[in-house]
C-alpha atoms as a printed R data frame, in Angstrom:
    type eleno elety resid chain resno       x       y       z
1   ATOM     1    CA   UNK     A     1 -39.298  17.475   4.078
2   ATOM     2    CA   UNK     A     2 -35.661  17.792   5.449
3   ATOM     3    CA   UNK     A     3 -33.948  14.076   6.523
4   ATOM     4    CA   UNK     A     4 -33.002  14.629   9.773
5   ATOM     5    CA   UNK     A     5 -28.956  15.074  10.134
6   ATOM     6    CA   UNK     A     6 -28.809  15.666   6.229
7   ATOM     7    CA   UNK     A     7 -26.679  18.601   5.781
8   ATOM     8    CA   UNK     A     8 -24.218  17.206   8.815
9   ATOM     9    CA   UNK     A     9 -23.842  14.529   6.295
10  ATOM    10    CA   UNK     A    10 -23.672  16.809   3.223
11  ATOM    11    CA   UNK     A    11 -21.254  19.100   4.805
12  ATOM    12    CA   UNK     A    12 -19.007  15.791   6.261
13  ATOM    13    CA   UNK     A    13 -18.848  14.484   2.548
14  ATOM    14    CA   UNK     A    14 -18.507  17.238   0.000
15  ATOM    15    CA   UNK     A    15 -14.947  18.267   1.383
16  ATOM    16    CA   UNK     A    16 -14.277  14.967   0.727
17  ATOM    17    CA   UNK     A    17 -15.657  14.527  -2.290
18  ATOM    18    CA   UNK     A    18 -13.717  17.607  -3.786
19  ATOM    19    CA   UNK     A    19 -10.985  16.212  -6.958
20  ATOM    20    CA   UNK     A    20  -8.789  19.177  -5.558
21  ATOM    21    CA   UNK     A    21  -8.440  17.571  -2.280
22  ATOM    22    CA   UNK     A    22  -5.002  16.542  -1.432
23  ATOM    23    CA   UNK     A    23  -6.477  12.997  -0.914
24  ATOM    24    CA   UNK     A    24  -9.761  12.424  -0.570
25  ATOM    25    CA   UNK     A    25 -11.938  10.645  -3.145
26  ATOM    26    CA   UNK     A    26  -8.707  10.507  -5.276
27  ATOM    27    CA   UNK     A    27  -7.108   7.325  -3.364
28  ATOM    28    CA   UNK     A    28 -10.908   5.656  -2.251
29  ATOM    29    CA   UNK     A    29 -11.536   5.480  -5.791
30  ATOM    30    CA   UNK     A    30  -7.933   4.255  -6.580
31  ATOM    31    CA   UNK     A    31  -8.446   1.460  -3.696
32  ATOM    32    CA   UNK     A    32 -12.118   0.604  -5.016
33  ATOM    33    CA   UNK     A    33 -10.986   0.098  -8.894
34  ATOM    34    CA   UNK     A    34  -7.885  -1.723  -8.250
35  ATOM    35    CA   UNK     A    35 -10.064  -4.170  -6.179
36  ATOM    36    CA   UNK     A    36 -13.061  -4.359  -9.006
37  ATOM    37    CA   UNK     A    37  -9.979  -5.689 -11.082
38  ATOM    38    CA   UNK     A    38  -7.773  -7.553  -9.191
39  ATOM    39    CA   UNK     A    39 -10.647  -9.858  -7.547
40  ATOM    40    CA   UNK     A    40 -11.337 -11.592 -10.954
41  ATOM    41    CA   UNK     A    41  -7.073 -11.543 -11.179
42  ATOM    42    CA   UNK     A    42  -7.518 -13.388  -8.230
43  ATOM    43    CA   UNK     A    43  -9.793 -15.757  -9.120
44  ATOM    44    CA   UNK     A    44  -8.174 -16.605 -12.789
45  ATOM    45    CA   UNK     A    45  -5.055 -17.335 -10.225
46  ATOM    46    CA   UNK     A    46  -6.932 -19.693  -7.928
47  ATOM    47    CA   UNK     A    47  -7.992 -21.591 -10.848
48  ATOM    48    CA   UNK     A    48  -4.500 -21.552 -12.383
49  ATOM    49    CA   UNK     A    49  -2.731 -22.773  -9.646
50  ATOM    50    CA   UNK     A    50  -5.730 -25.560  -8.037
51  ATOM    51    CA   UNK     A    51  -6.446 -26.627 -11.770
52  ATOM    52    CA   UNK     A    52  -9.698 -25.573 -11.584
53  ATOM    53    CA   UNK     A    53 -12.563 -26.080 -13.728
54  ATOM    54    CA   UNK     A    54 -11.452 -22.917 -15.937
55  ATOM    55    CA   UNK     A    55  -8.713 -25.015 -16.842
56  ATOM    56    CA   UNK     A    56 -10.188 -27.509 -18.933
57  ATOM    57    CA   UNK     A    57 -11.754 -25.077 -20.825
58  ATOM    58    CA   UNK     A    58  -8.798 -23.210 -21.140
59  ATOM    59    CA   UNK     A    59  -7.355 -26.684 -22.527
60  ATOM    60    CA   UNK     A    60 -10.327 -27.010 -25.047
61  ATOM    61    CA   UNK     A    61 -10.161 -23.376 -26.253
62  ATOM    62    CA   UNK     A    62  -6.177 -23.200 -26.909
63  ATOM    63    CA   UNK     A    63  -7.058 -26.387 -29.244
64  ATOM    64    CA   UNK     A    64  -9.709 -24.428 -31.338
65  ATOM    65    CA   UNK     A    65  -7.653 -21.555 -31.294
66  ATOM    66    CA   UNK     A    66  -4.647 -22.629 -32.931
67  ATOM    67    CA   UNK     A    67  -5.968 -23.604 -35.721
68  ATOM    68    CA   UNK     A    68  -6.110 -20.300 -37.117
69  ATOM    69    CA   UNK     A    69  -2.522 -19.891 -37.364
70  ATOM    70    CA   UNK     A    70  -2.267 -23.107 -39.347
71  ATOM    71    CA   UNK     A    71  -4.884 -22.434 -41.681
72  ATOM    72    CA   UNK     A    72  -2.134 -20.780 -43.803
73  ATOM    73    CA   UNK     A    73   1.294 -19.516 -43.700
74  ATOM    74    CA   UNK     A    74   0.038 -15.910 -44.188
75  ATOM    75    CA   UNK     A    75  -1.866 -15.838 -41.433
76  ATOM    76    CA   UNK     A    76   0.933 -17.350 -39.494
77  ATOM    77    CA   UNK     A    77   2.944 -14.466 -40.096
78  ATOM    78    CA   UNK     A    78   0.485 -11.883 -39.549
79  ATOM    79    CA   UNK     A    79   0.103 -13.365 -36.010
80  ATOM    80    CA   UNK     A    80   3.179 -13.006 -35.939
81  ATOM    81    CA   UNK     A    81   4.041  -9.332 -36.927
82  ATOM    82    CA   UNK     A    82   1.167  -8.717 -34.222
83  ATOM    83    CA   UNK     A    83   2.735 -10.638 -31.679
84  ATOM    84    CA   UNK     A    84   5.890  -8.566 -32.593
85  ATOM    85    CA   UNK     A    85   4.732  -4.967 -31.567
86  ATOM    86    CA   UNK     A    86   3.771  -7.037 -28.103
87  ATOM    87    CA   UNK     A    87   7.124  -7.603 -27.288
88  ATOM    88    CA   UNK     A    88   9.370  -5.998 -24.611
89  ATOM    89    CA   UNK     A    89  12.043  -5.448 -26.795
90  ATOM    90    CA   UNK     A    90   9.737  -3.305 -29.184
91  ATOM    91    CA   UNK     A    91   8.048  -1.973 -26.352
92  ATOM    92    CA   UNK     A    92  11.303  -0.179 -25.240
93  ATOM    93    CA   UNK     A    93  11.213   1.785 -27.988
94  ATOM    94    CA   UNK     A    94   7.389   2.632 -27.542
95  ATOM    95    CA   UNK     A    95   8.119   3.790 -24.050
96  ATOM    96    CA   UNK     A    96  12.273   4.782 -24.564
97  ATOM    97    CA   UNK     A    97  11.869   7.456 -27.933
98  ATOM    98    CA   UNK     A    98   8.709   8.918 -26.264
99  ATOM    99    CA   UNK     A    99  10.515   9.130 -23.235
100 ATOM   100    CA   UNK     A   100  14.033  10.778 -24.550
101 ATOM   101    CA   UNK     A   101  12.026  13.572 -26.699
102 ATOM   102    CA   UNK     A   102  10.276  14.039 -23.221
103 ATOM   103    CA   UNK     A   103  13.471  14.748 -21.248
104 ATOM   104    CA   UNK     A   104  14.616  17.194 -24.103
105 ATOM   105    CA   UNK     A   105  10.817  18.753 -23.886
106 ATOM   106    CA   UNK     A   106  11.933  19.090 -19.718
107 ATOM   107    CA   UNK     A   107   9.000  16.875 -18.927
108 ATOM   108    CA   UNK     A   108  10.827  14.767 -16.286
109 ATOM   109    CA   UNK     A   109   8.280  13.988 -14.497
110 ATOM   110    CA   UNK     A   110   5.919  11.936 -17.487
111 ATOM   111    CA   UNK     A   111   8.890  10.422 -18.521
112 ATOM   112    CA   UNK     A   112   9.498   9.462 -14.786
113 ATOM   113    CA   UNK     A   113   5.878   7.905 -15.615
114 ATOM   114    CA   UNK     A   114   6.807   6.296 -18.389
115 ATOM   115    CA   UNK     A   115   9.680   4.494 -17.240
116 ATOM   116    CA   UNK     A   116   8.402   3.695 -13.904
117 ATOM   117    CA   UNK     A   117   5.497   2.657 -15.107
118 ATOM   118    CA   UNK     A   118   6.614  -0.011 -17.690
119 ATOM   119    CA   UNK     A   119   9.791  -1.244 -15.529
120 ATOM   120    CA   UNK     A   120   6.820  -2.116 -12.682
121 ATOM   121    CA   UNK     A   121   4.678  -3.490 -14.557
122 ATOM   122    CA   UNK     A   122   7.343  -6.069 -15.887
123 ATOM   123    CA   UNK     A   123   8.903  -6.490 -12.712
124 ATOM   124    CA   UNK     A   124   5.704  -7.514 -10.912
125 ATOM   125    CA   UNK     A   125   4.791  -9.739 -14.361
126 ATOM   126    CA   UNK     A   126   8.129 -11.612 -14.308
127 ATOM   127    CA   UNK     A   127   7.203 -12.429 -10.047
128 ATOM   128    CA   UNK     A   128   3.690 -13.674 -10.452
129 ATOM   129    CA   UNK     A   129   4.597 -15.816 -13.352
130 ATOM   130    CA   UNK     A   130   7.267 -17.176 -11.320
131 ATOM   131    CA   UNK     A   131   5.211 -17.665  -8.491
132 ATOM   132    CA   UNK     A   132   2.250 -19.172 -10.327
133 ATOM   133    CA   UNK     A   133   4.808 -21.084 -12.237
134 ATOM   134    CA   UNK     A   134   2.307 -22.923 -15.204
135 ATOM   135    CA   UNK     A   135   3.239 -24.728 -18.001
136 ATOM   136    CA   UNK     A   136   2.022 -23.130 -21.576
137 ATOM   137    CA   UNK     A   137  -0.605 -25.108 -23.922
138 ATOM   138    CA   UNK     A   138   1.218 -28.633 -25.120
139 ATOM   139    CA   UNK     A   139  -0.288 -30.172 -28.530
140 ATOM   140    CA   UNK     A   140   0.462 -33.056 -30.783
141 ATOM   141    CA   UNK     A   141   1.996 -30.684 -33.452
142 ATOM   142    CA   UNK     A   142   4.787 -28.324 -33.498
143 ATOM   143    CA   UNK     A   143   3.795 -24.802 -32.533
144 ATOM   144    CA   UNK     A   144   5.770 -21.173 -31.981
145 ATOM   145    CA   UNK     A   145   8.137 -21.396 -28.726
146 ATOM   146    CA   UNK     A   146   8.347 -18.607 -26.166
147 ATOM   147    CA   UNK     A   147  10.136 -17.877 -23.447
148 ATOM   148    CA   UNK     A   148   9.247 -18.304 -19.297
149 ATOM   149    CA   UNK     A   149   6.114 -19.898 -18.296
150 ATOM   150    CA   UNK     A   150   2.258 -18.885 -19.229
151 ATOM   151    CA   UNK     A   151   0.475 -16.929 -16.678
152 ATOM   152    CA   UNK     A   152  -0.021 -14.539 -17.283
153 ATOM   153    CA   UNK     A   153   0.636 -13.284 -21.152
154 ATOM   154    CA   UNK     A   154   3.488 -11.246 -19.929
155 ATOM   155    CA   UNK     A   155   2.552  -9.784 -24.070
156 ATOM   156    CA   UNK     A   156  -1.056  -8.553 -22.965
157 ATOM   157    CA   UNK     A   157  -0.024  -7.474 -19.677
158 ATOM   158    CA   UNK     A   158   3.031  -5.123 -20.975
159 ATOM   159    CA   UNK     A   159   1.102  -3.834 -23.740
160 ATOM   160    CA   UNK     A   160  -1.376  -2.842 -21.571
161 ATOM   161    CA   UNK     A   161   0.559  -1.168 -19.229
162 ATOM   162    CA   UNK     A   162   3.182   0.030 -22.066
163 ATOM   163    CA   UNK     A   163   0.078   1.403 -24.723
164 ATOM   164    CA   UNK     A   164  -2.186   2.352 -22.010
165 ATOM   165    CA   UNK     A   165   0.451   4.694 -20.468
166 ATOM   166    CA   UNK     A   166   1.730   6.197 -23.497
167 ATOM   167    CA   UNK     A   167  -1.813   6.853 -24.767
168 ATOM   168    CA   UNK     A   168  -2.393   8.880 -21.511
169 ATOM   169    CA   UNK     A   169   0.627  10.711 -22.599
170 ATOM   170    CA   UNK     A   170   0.042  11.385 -25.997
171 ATOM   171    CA   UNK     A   171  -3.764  12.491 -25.600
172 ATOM   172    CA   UNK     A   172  -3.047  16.133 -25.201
173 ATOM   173    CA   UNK     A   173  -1.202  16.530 -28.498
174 ATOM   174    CA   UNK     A   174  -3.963  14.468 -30.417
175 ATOM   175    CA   UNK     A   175  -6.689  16.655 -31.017
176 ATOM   176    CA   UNK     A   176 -10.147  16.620 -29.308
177 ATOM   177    CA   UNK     A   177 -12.377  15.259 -31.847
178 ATOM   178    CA   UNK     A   178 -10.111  12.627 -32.640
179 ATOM   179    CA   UNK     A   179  -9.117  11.294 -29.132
180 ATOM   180    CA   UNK     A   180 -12.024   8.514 -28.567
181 ATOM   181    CA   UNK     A   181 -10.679   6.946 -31.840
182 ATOM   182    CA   UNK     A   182  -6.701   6.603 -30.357
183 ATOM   183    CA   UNK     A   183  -8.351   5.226 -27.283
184 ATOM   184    CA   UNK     A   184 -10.509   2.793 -29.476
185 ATOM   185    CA   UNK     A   185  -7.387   2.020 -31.389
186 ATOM   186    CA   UNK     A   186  -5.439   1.448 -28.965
187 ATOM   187    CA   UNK     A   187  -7.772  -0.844 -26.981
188 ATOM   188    CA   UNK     A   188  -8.097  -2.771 -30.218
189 ATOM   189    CA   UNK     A   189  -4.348  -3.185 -31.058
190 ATOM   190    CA   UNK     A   190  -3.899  -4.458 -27.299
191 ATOM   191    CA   UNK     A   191  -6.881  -7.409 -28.176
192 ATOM   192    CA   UNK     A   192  -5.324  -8.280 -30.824
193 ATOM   193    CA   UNK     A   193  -2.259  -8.679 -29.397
194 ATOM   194    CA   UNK     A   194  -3.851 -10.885 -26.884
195 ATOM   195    CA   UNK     A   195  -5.588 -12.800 -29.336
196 ATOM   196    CA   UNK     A   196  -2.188 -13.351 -31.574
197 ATOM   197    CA   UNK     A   197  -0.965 -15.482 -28.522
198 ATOM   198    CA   UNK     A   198  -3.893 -17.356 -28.346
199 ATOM   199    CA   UNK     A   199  -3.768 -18.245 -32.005
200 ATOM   200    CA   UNK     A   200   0.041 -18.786 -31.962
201 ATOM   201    CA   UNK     A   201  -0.751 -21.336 -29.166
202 ATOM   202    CA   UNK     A   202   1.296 -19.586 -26.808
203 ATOM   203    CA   UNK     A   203  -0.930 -19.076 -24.008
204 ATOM   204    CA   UNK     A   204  -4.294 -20.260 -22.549
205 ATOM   205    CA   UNK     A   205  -7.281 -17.660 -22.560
206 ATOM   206    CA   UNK     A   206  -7.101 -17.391 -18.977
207 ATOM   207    CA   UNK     A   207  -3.309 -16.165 -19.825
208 ATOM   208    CA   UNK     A   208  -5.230 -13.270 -21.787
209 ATOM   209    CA   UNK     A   209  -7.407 -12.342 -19.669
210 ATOM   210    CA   UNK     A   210  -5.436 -12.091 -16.686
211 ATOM   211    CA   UNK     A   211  -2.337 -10.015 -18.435
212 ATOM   212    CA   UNK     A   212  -5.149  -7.597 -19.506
213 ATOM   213    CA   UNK     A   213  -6.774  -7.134 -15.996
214 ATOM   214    CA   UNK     A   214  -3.935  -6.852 -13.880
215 ATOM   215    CA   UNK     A   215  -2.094  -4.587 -16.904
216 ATOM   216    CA   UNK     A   216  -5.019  -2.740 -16.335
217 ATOM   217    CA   UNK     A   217  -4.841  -2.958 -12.876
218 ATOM   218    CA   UNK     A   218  -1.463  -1.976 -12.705
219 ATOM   219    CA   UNK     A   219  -1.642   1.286 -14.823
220 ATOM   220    CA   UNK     A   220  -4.888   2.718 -12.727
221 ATOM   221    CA   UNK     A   221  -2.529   2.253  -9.856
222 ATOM   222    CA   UNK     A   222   0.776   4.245 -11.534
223 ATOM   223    CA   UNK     A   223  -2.012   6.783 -13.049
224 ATOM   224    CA   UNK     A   224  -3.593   7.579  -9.779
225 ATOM   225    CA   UNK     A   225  -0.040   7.765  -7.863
226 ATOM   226    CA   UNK     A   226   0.770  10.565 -10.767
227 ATOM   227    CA   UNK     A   227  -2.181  12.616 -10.747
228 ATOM   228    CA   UNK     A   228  -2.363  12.571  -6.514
229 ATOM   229    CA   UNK     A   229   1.782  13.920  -7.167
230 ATOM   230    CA   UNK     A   230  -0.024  16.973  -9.381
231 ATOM   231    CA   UNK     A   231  -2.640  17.529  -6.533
232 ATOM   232    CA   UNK     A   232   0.703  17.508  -3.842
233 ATOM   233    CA   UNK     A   233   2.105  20.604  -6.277
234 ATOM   234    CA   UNK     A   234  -1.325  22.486  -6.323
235 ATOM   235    CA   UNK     A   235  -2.225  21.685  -9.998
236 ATOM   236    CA   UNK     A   236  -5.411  21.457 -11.177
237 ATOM   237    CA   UNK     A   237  -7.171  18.360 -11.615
238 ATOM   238    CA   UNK     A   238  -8.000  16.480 -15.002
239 ATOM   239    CA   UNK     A   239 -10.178  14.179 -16.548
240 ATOM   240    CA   UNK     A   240  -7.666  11.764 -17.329
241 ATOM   241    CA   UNK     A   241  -9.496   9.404 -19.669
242 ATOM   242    CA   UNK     A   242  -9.999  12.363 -21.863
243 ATOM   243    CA   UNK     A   243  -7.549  14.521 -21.217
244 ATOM   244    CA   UNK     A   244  -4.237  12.797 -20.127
245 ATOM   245    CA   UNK     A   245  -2.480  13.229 -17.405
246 ATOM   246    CA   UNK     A   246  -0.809  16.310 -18.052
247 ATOM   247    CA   UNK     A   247  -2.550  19.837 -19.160
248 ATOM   248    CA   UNK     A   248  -2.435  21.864 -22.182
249 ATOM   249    CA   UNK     A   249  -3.209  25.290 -22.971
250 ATOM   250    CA   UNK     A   250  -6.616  26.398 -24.243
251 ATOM   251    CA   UNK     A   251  -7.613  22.692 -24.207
252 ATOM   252    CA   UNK     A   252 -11.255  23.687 -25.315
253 ATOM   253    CA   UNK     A   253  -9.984  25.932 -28.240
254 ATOM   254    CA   UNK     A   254  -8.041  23.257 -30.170
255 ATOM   255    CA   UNK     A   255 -10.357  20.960 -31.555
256 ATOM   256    CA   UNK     A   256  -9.015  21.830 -34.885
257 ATOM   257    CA   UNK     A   257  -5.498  20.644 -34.236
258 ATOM   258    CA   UNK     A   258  -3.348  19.352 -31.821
259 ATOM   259    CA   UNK     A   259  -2.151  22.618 -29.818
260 ATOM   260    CA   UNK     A   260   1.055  23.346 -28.205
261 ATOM   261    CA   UNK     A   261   0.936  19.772 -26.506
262 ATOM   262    CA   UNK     A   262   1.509  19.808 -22.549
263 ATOM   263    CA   UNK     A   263   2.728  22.927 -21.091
264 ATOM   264    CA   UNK     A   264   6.731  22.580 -20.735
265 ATOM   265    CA   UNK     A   265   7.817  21.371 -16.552
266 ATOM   266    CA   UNK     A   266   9.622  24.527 -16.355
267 ATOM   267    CA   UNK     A   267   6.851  27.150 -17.594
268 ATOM   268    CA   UNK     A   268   4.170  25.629 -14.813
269 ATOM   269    CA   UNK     A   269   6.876  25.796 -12.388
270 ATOM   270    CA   UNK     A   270   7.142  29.519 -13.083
271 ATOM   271    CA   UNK     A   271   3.718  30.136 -13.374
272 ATOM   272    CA   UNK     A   272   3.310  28.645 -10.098
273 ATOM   273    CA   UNK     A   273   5.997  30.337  -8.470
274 ATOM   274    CA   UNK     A   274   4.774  34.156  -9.745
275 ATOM   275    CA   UNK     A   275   1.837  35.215  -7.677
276 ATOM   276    CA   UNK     A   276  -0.088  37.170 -10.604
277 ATOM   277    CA   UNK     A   277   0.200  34.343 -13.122
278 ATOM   278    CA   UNK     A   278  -1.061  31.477 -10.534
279 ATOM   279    CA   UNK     A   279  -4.214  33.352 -10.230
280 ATOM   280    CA   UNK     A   280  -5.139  34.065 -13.697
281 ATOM   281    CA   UNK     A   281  -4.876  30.239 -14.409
282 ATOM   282    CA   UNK     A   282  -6.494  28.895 -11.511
């Protein structure tokens, strides 16, 4: 038995529903993940700034946590060589060597990703913490210093953002079979770079948390932006937690080894352009 006005709803939503689209699903889905994560961003804030009851045991966590970098002076400098790889000084050169072999590759437009990307992410990090304006965990005993104020780890949140967007680059030259464990890895190298400020007694859980989901947040955002400026120049669409964000070619037939890597900027723009070679890749 047919529903009544069915297909006139079928035939409203499917153009819509098309990933080809110049818009459609693309930026609802952008608009409805970006809100999944920034409402608990929101709340974390609220809490922060009205010293909610979060805060106390925020208070009571930072004390049990940073006792594991005083258990011993080896695991002090682990933390340490952790927190390291979380900083922005290293993460210019996780984002700026990428980003220069890019250029020379003529991929302007990931490394316009990249940079974009990062810069944001830090710029809108430095405001909120500004803004928000709270004091980092105080204890009886001497702990690591760091710089600005606490919320949120401006370490999780660049990492995120930093890691996340250079794994989306990197995915097409790492080969098929092995691309759930760089997404794995790099998921766990940004938790434990969370967790080395925590045990450091640098920031308050709610720190953590926070840098992760609006790092998050913040790199859905840039991602979606890039892949609707691929659907503006007719490219095909991807599955960008498994493929990146830029193609390759033969994707299926490379499981074996890493392929060519993304097709060069100037070879799709000359595909495009000649009428015979546009068809036999769509």
């Amino acid at each position: 038995m047919e529903i009544p006005g069915w297909p006139r709803v079928v035939s409203h939503f499917k153009p819509r529903m098309d990933p080809d689209a110049r818009y459609g699903l693309r930026l609802t889905l952008l608009v409805i993940a970006f809100t999944l994560i920034a409402l608990p961003f929101a709340f974390l804030t609220i809490q922060v700034t009205t010293e909610g009851f979060l805060t106390q045991i925020d208070q009571d966590a930072s004390h049990d946590l940073v006792e594991i970098s005083r258990s011993s002076d080896t695991t002090r400098a682990m933390l340490d060589a952790v927190s390291f790889v979380g900083k922005p000084i290293f993460l210019v050169l996780v984002i700026g060597i990428p980003a220069v072999w890019l250029f020379v590759r003529g991929e302007r437009r990931l490394v316009v990703y990249l940079v974009a990307t990062a810069l944001t992410g830090g710029i809108v990090d430095t405001f909120i913490k500004e803004t928000v304006d709270r004091r980092r965990p105080e204890f009886d005993f001497e702990v690591g210093s760091a710089y600005g104020t606490s919320f949120p780890s401006g370490h999780t949140l660049a990492s995120t953002v930093c890691y996340g967007a250079m794994l989306l680059v990197a995915l097409p030259y790492i080969p098929r079979r092995w691309r759930p464990a760089a997404i794995v890895s790099v998921i766990g190298l940004v938790s434990l770079i969370g967790f080395s400020r925590l045990a450091l007694g640098l920031h308050f859980v709610s720190d953590v948390v926070a840098g992760f989901v609006f790092g998050l947040a913040w790199l859905i955002a840039a991602t979606a932006l890039f892949s609707t400026w691929r659907v503006e120049r007719r490219e095909p669409s991807l599955h960008i937690n498994t493929e990146g964000i830029e193609p390759i070619h033969d994707a299926e037939d490379h499981d074996d080894g890493p392929g060519p890597g993304p097709v060069p900027a100037d070879a799709r723009e000359a595909a495009s352009s000649h009428p015979a070679m546009s068809s036999s890749t769509s």
